[in-house]
Structure formats: C-alpha cells, structure tokens
SETIKOL-454905 format. One record per residue (C-alpha): residue in three letters; z, y, x. Coordinates in nm, 2 decimals. Last residue first. Layout:
# residues N
+------+--------+--------+--------+
! resn !     zz !     yy !     xx !
+------+--------+--------+--------+
!  Ala !      Z !      Y !      X !
...
+------+--------+--------+--------+
***
This chain:
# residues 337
+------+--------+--------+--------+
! resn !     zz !     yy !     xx !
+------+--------+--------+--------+
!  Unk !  -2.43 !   2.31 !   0.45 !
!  Unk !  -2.58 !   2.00 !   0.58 !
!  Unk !  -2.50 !   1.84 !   0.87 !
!  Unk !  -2.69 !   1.55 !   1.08 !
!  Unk !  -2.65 !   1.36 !   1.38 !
!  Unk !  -2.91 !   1.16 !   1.47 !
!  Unk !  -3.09 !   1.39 !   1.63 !
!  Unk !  -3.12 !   1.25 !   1.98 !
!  Unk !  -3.24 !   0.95 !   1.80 !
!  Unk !  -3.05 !   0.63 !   1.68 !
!  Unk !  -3.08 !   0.25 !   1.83 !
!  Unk !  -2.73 !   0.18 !   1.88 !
!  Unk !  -2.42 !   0.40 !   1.80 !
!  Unk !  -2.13 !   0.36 !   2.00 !
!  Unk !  -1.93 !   0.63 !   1.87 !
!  Unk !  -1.85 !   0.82 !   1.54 !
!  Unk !  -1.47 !   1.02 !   1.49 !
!  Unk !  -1.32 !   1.17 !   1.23 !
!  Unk !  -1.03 !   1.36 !   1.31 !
!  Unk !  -1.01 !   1.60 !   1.07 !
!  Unk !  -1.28 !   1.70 !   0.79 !
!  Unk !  -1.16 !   1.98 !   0.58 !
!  Unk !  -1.32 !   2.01 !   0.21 !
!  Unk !  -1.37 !   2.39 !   0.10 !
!  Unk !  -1.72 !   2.35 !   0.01 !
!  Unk !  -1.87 !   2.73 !  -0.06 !
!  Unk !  -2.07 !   2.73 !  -0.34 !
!  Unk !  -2.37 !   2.73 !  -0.43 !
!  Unk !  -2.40 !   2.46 !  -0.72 !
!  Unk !  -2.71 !   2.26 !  -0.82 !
!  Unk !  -2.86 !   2.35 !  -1.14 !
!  Unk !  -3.14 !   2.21 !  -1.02 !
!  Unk !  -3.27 !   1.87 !  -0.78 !
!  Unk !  -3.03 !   1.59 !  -0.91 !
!  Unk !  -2.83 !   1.42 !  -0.58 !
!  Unk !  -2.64 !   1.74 !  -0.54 !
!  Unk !  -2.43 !   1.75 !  -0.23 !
!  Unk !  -2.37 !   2.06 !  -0.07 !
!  Unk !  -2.13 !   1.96 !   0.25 !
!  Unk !  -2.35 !   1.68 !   0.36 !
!  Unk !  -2.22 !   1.51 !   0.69 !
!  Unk !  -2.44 !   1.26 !   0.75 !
!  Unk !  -2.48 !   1.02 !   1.08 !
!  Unk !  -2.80 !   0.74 !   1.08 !
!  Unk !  -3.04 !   0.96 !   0.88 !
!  Unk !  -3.34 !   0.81 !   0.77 !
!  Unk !  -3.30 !   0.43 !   0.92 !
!  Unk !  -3.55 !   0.22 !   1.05 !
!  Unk !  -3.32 !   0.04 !   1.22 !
!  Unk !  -3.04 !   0.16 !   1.33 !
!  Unk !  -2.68 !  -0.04 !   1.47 !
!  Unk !  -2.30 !   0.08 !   1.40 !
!  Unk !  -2.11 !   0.04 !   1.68 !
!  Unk !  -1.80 !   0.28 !   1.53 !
!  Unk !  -1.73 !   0.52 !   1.24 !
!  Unk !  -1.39 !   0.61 !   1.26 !
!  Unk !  -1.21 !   0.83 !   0.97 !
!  Unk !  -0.86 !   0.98 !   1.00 !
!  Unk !  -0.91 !   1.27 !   0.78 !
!  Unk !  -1.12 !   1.38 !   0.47 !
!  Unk !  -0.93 !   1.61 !   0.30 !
!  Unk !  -0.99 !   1.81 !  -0.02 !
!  Unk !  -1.14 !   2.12 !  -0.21 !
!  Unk !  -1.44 !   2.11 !  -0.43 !
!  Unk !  -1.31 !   2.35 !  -0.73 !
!  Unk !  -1.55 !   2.63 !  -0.64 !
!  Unk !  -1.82 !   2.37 !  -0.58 !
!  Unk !  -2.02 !   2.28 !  -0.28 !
!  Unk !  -1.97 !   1.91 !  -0.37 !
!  Unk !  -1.90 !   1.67 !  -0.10 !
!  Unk !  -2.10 !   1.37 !   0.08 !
!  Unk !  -2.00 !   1.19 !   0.38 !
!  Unk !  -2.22 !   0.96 !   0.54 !
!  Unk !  -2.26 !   0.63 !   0.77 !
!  Unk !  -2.64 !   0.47 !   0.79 !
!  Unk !  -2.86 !   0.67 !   0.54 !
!  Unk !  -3.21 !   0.61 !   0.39 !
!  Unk !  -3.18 !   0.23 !   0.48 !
!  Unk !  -3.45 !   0.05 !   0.64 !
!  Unk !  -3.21 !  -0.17 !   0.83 !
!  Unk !  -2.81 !  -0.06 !   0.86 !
!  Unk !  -2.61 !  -0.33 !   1.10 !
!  Unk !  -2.27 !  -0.27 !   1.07 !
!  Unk !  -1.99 !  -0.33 !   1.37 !
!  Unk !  -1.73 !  -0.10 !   1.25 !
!  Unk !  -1.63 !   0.11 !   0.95 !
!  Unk !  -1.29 !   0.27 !   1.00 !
!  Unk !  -1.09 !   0.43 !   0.72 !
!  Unk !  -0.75 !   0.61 !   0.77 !
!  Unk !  -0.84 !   0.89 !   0.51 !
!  Unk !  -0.96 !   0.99 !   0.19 !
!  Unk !  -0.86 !   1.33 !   0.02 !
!  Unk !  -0.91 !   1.46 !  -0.35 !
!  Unk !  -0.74 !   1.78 !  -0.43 !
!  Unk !  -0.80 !   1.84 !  -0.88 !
!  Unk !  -1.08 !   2.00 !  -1.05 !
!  Unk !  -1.36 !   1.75 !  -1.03 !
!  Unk !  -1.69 !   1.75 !  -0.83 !
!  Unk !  -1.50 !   1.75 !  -0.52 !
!  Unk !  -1.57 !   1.39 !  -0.31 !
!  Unk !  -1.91 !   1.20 !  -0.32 !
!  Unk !  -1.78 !   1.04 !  -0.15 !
!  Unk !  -1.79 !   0.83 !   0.17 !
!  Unk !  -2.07 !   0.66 !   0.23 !
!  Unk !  -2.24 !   0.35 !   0.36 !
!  Unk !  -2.57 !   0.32 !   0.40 !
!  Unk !  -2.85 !   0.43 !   0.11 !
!  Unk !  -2.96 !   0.16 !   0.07 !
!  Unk !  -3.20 !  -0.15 !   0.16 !
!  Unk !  -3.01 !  -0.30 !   0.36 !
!  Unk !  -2.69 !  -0.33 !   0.51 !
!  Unk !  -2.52 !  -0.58 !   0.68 !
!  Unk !  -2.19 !  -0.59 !   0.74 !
!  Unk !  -1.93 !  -0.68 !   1.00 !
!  Unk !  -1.64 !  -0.46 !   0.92 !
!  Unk !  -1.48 !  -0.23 !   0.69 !
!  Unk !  -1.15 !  -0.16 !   0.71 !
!  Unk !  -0.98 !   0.07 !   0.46 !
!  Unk !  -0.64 !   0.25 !   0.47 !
!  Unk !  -0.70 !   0.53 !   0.21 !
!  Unk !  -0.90 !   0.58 !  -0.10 !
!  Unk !  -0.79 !   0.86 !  -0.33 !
!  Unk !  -1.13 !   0.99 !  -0.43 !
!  Unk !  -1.44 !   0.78 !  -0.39 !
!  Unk !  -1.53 !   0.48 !  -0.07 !
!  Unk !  -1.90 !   0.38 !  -0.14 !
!  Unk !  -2.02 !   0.07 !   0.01 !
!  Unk !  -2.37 !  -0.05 !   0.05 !
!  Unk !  -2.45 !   0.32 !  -0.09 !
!  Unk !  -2.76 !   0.31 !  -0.39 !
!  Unk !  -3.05 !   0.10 !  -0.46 !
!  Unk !  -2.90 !  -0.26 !  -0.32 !
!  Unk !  -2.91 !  -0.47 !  -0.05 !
!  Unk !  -2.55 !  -0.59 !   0.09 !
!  Unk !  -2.44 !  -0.88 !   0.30 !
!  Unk !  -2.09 !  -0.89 !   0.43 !
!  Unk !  -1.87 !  -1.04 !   0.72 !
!  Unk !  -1.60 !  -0.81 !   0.63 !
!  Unk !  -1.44 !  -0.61 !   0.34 !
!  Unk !  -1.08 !  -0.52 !   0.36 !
!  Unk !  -0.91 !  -0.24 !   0.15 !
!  Unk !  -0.53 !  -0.12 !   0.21 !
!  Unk !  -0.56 !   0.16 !  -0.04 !
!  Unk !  -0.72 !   0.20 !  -0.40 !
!  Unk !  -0.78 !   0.57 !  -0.60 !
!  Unk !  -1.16 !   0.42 !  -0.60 !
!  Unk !  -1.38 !   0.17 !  -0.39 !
!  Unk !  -1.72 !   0.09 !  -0.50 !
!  Unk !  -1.89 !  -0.23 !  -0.36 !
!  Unk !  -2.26 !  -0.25 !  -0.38 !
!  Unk !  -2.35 !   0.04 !  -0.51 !
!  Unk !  -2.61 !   0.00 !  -0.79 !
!  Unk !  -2.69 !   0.37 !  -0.89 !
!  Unk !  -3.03 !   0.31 !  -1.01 !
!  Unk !  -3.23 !   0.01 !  -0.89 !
!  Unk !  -3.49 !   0.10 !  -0.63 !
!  Unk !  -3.37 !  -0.12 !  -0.33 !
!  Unk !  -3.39 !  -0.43 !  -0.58 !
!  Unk !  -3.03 !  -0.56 !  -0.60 !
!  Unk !  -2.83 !  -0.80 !  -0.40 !
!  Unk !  -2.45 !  -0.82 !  -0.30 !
!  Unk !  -2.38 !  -1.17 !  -0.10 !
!  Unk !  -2.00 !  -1.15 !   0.03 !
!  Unk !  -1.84 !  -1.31 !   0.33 !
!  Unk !  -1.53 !  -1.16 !   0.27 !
!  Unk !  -1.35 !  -0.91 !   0.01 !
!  Unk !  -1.04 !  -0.83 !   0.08 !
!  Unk !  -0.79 !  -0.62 !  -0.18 !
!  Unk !  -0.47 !  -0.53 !  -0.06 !
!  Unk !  -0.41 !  -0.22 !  -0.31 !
!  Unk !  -0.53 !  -0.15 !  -0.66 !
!  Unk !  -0.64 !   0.16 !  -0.87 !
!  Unk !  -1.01 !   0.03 !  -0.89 !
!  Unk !  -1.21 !  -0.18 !  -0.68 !
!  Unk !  -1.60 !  -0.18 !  -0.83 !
!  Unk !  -1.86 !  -0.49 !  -0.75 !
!  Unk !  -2.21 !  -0.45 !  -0.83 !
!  Unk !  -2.19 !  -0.11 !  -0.91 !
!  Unk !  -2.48 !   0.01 !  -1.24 !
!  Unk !  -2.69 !  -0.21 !  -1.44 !
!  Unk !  -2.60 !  -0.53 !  -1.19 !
!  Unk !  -2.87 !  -0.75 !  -1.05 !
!  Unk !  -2.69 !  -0.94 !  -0.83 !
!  Unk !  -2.29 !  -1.02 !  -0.73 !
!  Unk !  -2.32 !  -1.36 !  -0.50 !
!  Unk !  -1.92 !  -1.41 !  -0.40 !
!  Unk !  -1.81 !  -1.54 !  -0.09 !
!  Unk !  -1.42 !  -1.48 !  -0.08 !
!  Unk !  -1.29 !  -1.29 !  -0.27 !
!  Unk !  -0.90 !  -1.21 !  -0.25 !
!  Unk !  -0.71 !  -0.99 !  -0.44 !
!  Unk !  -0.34 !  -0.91 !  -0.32 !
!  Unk !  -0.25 !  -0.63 !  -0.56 !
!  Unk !  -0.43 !  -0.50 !  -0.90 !
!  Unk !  -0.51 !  -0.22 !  -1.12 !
!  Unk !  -0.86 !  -0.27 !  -1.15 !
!  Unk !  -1.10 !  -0.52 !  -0.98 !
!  Unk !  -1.42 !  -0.51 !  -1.15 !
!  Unk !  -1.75 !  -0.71 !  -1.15 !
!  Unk !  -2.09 !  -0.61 !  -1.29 !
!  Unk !  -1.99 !  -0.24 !  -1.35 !
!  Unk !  -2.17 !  -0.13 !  -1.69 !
!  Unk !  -2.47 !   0.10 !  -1.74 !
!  Unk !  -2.48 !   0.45 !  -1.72 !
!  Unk !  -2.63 !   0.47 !  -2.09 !
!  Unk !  -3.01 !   0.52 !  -2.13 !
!  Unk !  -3.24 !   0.83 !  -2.32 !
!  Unk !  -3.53 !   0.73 !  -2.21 !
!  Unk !  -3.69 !   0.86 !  -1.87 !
!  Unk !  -3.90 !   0.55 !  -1.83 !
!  Unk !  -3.71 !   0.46 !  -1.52 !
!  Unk !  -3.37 !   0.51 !  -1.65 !
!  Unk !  -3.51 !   0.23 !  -1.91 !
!  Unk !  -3.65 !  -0.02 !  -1.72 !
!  Unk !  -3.32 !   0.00 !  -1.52 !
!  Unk !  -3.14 !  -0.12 !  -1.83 !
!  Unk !  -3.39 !  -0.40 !  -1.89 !
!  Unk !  -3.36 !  -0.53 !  -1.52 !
!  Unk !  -2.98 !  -0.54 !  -1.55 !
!  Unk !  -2.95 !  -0.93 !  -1.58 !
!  Unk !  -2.56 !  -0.89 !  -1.46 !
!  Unk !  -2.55 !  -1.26 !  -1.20 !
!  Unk !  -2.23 !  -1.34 !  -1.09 !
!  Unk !  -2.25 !  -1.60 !  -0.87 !
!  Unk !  -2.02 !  -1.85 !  -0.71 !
!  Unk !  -1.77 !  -1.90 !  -0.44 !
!  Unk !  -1.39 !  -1.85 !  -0.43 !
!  Unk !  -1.19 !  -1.63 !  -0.64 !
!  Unk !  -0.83 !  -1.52 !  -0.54 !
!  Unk !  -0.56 !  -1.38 !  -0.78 !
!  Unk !  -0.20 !  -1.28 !  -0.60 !
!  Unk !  -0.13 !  -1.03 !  -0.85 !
!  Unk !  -0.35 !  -0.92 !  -1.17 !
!  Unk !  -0.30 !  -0.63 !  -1.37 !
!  Unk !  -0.72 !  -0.64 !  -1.42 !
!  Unk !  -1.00 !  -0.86 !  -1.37 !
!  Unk !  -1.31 !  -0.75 !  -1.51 !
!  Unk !  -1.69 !  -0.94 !  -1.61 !
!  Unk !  -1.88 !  -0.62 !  -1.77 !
!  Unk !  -1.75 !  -0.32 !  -1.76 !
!  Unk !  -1.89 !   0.05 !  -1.85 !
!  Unk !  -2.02 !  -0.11 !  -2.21 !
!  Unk !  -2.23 !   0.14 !  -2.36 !
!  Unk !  -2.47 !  -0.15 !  -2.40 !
!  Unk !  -2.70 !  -0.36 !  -2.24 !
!  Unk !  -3.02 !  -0.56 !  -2.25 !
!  Unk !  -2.97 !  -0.97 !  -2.14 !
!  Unk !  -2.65 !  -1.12 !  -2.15 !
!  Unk !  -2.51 !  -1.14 !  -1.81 !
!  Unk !  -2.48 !  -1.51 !  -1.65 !
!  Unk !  -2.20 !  -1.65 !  -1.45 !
!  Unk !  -2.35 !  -1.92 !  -1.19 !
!  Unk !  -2.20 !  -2.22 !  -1.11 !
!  Unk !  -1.99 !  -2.35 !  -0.83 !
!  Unk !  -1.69 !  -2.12 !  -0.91 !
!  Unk !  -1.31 !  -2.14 !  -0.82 !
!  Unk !  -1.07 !  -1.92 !  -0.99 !
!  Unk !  -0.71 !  -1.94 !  -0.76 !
!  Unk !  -0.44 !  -1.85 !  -0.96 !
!  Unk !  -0.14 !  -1.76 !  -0.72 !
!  Unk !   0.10 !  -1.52 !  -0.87 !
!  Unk !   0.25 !  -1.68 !  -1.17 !
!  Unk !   0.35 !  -1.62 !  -1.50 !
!  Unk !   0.01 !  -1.39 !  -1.50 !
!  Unk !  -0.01 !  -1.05 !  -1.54 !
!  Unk !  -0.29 !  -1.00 !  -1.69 !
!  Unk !  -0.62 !  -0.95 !  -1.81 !
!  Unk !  -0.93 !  -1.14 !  -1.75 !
!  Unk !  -1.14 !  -0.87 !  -2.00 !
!  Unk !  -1.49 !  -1.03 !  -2.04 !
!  Unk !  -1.83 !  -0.90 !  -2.16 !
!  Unk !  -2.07 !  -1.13 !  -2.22 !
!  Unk !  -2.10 !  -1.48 !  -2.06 !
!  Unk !  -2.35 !  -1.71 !  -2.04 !
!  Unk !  -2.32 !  -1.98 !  -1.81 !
!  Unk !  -2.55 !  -2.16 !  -1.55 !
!  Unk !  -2.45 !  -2.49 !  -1.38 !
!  Unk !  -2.22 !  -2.58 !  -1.15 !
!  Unk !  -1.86 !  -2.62 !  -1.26 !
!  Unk !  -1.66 !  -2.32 !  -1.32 !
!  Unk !  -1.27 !  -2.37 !  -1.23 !
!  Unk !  -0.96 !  -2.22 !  -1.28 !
!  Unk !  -0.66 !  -2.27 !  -1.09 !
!  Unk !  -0.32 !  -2.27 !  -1.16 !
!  Unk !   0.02 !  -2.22 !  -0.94 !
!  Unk !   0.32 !  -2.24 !  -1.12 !
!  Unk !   0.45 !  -2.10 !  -1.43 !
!  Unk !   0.13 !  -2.17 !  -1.63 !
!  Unk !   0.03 !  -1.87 !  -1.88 !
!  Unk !  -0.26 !  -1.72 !  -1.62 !
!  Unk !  -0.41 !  -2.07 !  -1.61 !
!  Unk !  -0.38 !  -2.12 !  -2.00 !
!  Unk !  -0.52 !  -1.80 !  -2.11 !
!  Unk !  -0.81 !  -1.80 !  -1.80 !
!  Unk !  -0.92 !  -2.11 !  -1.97 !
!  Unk !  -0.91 !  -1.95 !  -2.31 !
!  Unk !  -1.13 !  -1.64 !  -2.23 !
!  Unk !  -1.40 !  -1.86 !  -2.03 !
!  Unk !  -1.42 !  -2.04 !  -2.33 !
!  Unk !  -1.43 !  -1.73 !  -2.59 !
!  Unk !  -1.68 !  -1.61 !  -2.30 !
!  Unk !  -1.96 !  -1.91 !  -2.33 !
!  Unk !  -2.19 !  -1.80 !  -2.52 !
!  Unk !  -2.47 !  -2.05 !  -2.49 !
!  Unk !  -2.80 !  -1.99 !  -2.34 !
!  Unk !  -2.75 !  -2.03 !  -1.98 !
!  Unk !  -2.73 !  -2.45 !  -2.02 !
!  Unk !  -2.40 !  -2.48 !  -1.87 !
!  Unk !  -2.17 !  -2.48 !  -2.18 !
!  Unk !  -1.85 !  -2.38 !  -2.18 !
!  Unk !  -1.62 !  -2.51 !  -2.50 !
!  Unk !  -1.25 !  -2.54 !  -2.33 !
!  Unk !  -1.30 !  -2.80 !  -2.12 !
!  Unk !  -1.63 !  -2.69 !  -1.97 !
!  Unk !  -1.40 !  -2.40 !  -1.82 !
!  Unk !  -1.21 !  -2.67 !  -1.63 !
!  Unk !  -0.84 !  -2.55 !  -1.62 !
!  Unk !  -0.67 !  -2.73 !  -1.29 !
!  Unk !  -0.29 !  -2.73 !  -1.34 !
!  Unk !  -0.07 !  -2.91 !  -1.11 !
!  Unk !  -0.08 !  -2.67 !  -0.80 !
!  Unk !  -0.07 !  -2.81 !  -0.46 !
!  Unk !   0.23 !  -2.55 !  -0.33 !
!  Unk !   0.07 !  -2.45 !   0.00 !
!  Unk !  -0.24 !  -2.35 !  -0.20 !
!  Unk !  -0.53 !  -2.30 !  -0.01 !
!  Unk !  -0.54 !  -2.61 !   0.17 !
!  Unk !  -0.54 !  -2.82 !  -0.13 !
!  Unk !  -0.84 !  -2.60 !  -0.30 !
!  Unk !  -1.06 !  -2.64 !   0.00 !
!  Unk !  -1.01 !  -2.96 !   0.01 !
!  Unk !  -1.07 !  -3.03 !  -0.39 !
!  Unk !  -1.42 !  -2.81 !  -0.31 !
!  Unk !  -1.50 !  -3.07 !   0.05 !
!  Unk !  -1.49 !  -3.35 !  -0.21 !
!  Unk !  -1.78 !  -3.23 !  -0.44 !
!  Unk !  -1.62 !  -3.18 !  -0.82 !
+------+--------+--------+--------+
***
C-alpha cells in the first residue's frame, strides 16, 4: 500500500481503526478474469461485522466482479472502502437493474478507484432495435445516511452511472463519470426520493442528464461541475405517475456545460395525473458552450416521438430563479408547452 494511502486512511478516522480487510485476502484476484464477488462479499462481511471502525481495501489491479449487494447495517458507522484498483463488470447483461449497491448503510465513505460496467454490448443492442432490458445502474446508494465518495471513476454503465436512492446526506466529490455521448440513458448521477445531496468539483460525460434530480428530492447543492457531452442537468422528468411529486430547495452553481444539448432543465409530463411542485430552485453562473438550449422549461415532455400525451401539465413552478449566465443568446430561455 503507497504511504500517502495509509495517511489518508489515519487522518480520516479520528479513532485509527484496527481492522483493515484486504479484498486479495479473502480470494480476489487482480488479473480481470476471475470472479472475484464471493471475495469482495466476505471482506465487506467482516468489515461491516467489526464493532469499531473498519476499512476495506482493493489493491491495484483489475477485478471482476458481478453483481453485488454490500448490505447493511453495520456494527459500526465508519467503514471506510478504499480502492486503488479497478472494479470490472462482467461483460453482456442481464435483467439485473443493479449492479455494484450499497444499501442500509450509515457513515460509509469510499475513496478512489474505478468502477468500470462494460456496457458496450447492451448499448449494441438498444441500437439495433432488439428487444433489450433497461440495463442495470452501475453504482447505487439506496436507503442510506452520511455517504461519502470521494473521487470515484464510474464508466461505461448500461444505464445511470451512479444512482442515490431513498437516502439523505450523501456527497459526492471530485467525481470522474464517463460514457460515450451516445449511450442510452446513462445519467451520470441520479437522484431519487433523497434529501440533503452534495455533489461538487465534478466531471461528467455521458449520453443522457449530467445529473438528474426525480421525485421527492429536496435540499441539494450542486456545485463546480463540468458537463459534457449530455444533455445538462435536469430536473425531472416529474408526473408520469399517479401520485404529487414535488422537488425543491436545490441550487446548481458554477457549471460549465460544453457541447451539451441542454444546460439547466426541467422536464414534466402533460399528463392528466402530472401534478406537483417545483419550488425553491436556483440556477446560478452557469457557463455555454456550444450548448442547444442553455434554460428549459418543458411542460410536455415525451422523449419517444407518438403516443405522446396532450394534456394539460398541472405542475407549479415557484421561486425558481436563473442568473449570471455566461456565454448564452438572447434566446436562451426556453418554454415549452
């Protein structure tokens, strides 16, 4: 293990922890063609058993792992997973909507490393016009508190890169999300029924939003991104269900948006069942280039030309607010009814 990755380990845990699980230890092998999840499975086992603070580690090297579940919760709430390596999907897919998942966690942060989903074959597919799952979520945070990553790679995933889930506190920083800008439906992070949300200092290129905010998302900041190619960042889309959705206190600040087909957006159904809230939204010193539509407010959104609905949206927007925007034309606000 390089001496500035033990540092980094000792000043993030006030309380040095005693247990280090090296996933090598329990069976991984970093050649890329071994399975290596029953390993990965174990080490996470002991770490998430100890009573004090653990941390799990992947050494350089590829690894192949397939689907994982890294469930808790854990006997403690600090287990820091620390990767040098890279985390390998198995080629082709499934009708898997997960692959690598962390979930009823507390107090979990990962450091480092890259996740790598293989979804080339999946997207091969969709673009034949076979008959192809939705494809599965590279890396998922679901139904947990006080998440921390901290600069992750996430490429190549079949559908989101990274998906946030039912949870609250949640920062991601200094993230590297890549994808080919015409891969299908590869958000980079997607945010869902989660408050108190934190990304920053972010790199994102993918074929879909940079970050998409859903249903039930509240207290978000999002700052000091990059995005590009895309299609920007979004919120929505909101009302294609039957129940009120809202979204509110979110600002999105200082990103820079190149050669995307949107910068910020909001995007509801015209359905007779869309109804919500948007509120408290601030879109601030956001920079174009080369971007389609740098503000849009799409009321009747249908991504799949027919059998679109034409309805009436009944989704309020209040207090939402755009300013210092840099390098956009006199039209650059845009609403579509």
């Amino acid at each position: 293990m390089e001496p500035k990755f033990i540092l980094l380990l000792l000043l993030h845990f006030s309380t040095v922890a005693k247990s280090a699980y090296n996933v090598v230890d329990f069976g991984a092998k970093p050649d890329g063609r071994t399975d290596s999840t029953k390993a990965f499975l174990a080490a996470w086992a002991e770490a998430c058993g100890d009573k004090i603070p653990a941390t799990m580690v992947v050494p350089s090297g590829p690894f192949l792992v397939g689907r994982a579940l890294f469930q808790g919760p854990c006997k403690n709430d600090k287990i820091g997973l620390f990767i040098k390596g890279t985390i390998l999907g198995k080629t082709g897919y499934s009708t898997a909507s997960e692959w690598i998942t962390f979930k009823y966690v507390k107090g979990l942060s990962i450091y480092g490393g890259t996740f790598n989903a293989r979804g080339q074959s999946l997207w091969a597919c969709k673009a034949a016009g076979r008959n192809c799952p939705n494809g599965s979520t590279a890396l998922t945070i679901s139904q947990a508190k006080n998440v921390l990553l901290s600069k992750v790679k996430v490429q190549n995933s079949q559908n989101f890169q990274i998906a946030i889930i039912f949870s609250q506190e949640i920062k991601v920083e200094g993230a590297t999300i890549t994808a080919p800008g015409n891969s299908p439906n590869t958000d980079g992070i997607h945010i869902h029924m989660s408050s108190f949300i934190t990304i920053t200092g972010s790199t994102m290129a993918t074929g879909d939003d940079c970050v998409s905010l859903g249903e039930g998302v509240s207290n978000a900041w999002i700052e000091n991104i990059k995005c590009g190619p895309g299609h920007g960042i979004s919120i929505g889309s909101l009302g294609d269900g039957t129940e009120t959705t809202m979204v509110q206190n979110v600002t999105v600040s200082s990103v820079v948006f190149t050669g995307t087909q949107n910068g910020f957006r909001v995007k509801t159904w015209a359905t007779p069942s869309s109804k919500g809230f948007v509120r408290g939204v601030t879109f601030e010193h956001g920079t174009m280039k080369n971007v389609g539509n740098p503000i849009m407010i799409d009321q009747n959104y249908c991504p799949v030309p027919g059998n679109c609905p034409n309805e009436v949206s009944f989704f309020l927007f209040l207090v939402c607010f755009a300013s210092m925007i840099v390098g956009a034309p006199d039209h650059y606000f845009v609403v579509a009814y």
